[in-house]
Structures are given as structure tokens and as C-alpha cells.
N, C-alpha and C positions, 0 to 999 in steps of 0.2 A: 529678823530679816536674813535669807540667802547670802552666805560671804563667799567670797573666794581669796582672799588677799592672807597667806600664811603670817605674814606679822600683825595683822587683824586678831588673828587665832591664839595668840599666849597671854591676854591680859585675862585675870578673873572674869566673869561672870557670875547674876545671881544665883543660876543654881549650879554652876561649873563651875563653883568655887572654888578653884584651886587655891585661891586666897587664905581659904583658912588651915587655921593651925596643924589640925587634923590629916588633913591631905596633903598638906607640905611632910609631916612626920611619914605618912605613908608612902609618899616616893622619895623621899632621902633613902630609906629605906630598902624599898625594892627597885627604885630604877638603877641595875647596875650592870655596868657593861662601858666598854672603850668607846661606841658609839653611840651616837642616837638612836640607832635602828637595833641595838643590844638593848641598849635600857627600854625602850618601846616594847619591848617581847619581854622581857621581866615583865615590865609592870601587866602587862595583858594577862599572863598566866598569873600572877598575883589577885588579881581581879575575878578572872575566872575563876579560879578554885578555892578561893580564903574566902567567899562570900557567896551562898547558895541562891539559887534562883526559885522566889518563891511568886507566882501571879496570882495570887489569891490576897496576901498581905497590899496592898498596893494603896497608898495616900497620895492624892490630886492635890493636898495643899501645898505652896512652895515649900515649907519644910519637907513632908516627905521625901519630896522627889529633887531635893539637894544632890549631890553626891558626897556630900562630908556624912548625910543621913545614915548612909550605908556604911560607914567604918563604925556609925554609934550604934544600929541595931543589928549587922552581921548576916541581913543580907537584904538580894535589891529584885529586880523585874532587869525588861532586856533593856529597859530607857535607863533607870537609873545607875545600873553597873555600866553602863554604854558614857554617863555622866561622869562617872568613879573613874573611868581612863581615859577620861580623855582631861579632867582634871587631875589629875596626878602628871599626864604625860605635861601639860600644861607649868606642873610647879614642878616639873624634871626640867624644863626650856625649851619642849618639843609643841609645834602648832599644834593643837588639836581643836577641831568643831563636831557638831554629831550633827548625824544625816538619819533617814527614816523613810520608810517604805510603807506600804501595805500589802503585807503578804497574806496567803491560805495557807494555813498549818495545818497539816492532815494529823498531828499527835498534840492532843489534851488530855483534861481526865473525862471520863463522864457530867459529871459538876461543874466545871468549861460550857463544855458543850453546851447543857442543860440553860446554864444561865445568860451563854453570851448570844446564844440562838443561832450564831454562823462559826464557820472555821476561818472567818477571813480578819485578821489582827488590822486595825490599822494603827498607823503612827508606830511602826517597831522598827527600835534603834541602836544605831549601832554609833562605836566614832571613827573617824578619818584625821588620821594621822599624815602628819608632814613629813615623810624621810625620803634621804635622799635625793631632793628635789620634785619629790611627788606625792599624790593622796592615796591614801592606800587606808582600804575598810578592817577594820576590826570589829569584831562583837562576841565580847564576852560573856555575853547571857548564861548559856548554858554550863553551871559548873561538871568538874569531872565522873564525880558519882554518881550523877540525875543521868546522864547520857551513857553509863553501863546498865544502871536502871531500865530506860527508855530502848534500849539496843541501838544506840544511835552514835553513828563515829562523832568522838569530842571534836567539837573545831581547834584547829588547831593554826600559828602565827607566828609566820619568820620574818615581818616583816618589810617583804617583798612583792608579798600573794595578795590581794582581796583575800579578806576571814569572813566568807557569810555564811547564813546556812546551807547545808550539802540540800541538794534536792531530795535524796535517797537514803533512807536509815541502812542499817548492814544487813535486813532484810532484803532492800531491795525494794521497800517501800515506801511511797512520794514522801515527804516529812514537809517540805515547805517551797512553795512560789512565791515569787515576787509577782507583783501585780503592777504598783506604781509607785515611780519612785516620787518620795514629797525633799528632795531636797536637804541641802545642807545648812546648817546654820550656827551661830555663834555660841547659842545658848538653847536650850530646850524649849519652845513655841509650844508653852503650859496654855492659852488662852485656848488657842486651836486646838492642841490635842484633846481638851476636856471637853470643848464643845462638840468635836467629832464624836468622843467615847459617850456623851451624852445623848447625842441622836443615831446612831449605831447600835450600842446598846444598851437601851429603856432598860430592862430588867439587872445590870449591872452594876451600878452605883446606887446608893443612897439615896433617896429623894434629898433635893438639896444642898449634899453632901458630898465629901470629898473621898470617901470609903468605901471598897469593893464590897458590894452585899457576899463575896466568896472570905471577906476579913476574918470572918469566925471561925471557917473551917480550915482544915488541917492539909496542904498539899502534901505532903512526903503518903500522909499515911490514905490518900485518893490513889497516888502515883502506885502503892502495894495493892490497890485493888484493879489496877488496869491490865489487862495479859499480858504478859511478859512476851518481848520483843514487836509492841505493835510499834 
């Protein structure tokens, strides 16, 4: 369900677990800073760089798409690292809920393309953090090195700004729109999101299943076959 209420936003959740062990060690950890909007920017850049962004690897089961998932296997998609901060900001003592959109992303690999049959993502997520008195977006998706790969400026988080996608890679080229925005919530809306991903895109999951039919293949080494700076 849709919250607004920031003291709504710091208890666990099922798969915003900040509750568990894991997550708690990872933001003792990296939240550090005099403030909350200091520790909040730790832990985003913790997030986005300590754990690569892979959309091919991706599990629909609630295990999967935990956020403690992604400190045991090292890395996540844009929902589950989006999980990863906003549970940690969560076991720092900062509100956090994740919100979600659906955008057109003009950069995939060919194999994307191929299997997902449109450029337009739905349900891609980010979290909104409490500071200062206000919400303010992050999204860690994109680690450092995929986005000198991609030619695409890293997003970057002080805090202050909205962190979403730039429209424009350093080309000059669209990289991603927002289309509509679906909202914020407490915890990840798994029910919905699978059923979307399921009538959206037929050829992408597993009949029955909770598995990207992309699980087998290899994104880094797709990402070395696509021209450089699209």
C-alpha cells in the first residue's frame, strides 16, 4: 500500500529487511557521517558501487528480491539495490520507502531487446529517503564501472537533489524517460510487479516461474559486445 507517513517508513519490512543481521552489519558499517543526510550518501555510494548491476540474473521469488539477497550474492537489478538502501538507510534510523516508475530506456544489450520486445521497463525502482524534513529520490542501480562502460554519466547523491536517471548519456544520447510514475510504498508490491512483468513480457520469465529466461546468460560480457558509447 502507498505511505506517506516517515515514522511509517523505519520499521522492517519483508523484503526491506533492514531487520536482518546482514543489513544491520552493512550500515553500522557504511552509514557514516554527522548527519543523516551524510550517512544517507555513504550508504547510496556503498550500494551503488560494492554491488554490480546485473538484469539478466534476476529472481521474482521473495528470496530473491530481499535486500539482505544482495549483500549474500554481490549483486542486484534497479528494484533490489533500490531495496539494499533503503534497508540499510532504514537500520541507520533514516525513513526510507521505495517508489517506481515506468520508464523507456533507450540502452540495453541486444539480448534485452531481443527477449523483452519493448525498451519501455516497468515497475523500475528507486528509494526515497527522509532527510531533512523531506523525500528525496535515490537510485543506485547503476554501478560505477557499467556506466564508463555504457558512456553514461554515473548518477550521482548529495542528498539534496532527486538521484534519477539523467535523460541524456555523455553522448548526448536519450538514455531514459519516465513515463508513469506507480507510486511509493513500504515495501516492494512483488504481487503486482510479477504480474505486470508477466503480461508485459511473455517471452521473459519462465513459464511458471520466478526466473529471467536472460538467468543463463552473461551481462558484462553482452555489455563488451554492444558499441561503445551507445
Amino acid at each position: 500500500m502507498p505511505i506517506d507517513d516517515p515514522h511509517s517508513c523505519l520499521a522492517p519490512s519483508d523484503l526491506v529487511d533492514s531487520g536482518h543481521a546482514a543489513v544491520r552489519a552493512f550500515a553500522a558499517e557504511h552509514a557514516r557521517g554527522a548527519t543523516d543526510r551524510e550517512r544517507a550518501v555513504a550508504l547510496y555510494y556503498a550500494v551503488r558501487d560494492q554491488f554490480r548491476y546485473d538484469p539478466y540474473r534476476i529472481d521474482l521469488s521473495p528470496h530473491g528480491m530481499r535486500a539482505s539477497t544482495v549483500l549474500e550474492i554481490g549483486y542486484g537489478w534497479c528494484v533490489t539495490k533500490a531495496a539494499l538502501l533503503a534497508a540499510a538507510s532504514r537500520a541507520a534510523g533514516i525513513p526510507a520507502r521505495m517508489g517506481f516508475a515506468d520508464v523507456r530506456n533507450h540502452l540495453s544489450t541486444q539480448r534485452m531487446r531481443e527477449t523483452m520486445e519493448t525498451d519501455i521497463f516497468t515497475w523500475h525502482g528507486y528509494a526515497d529517503l527522509w532527510l531533512d524534513g523531506r523525500w528525496v529520490k535515490a537510485t543506485p542501480a547503476f554501478n560505477l564501472t557499467l556506466c564508463e562502460r555504457f558512456g553514461l554519466h554515473p548518477l550521482e547523491f548529495d542528498g539534496q537533489t532527486d538521484s534519477i536517471y539523467h535523460p541524456f548519456d555523455k553522448s548526448g544520447q536519450r538514455h531514459m524517460e519516465y513515463l508513469e510514475d506507480r507510486g511509493r510504498y513500504d515495501d516492494v508490491p512483488l504481487a503486482a510487479l510479477v504480474a505486470d512483468f508477466r503480461k508485459r513480457y511473455p517471452r521473459w520469465l519462465h513459464e511458471a516461474g520466478t526466473l529471467s529466461e536472460l538467468s543463463s546468460s552473461d551481462f558484462l560480457a553482452d555489455v563488451e559486445k554492444e558499441p561503445q558509447g551507445r
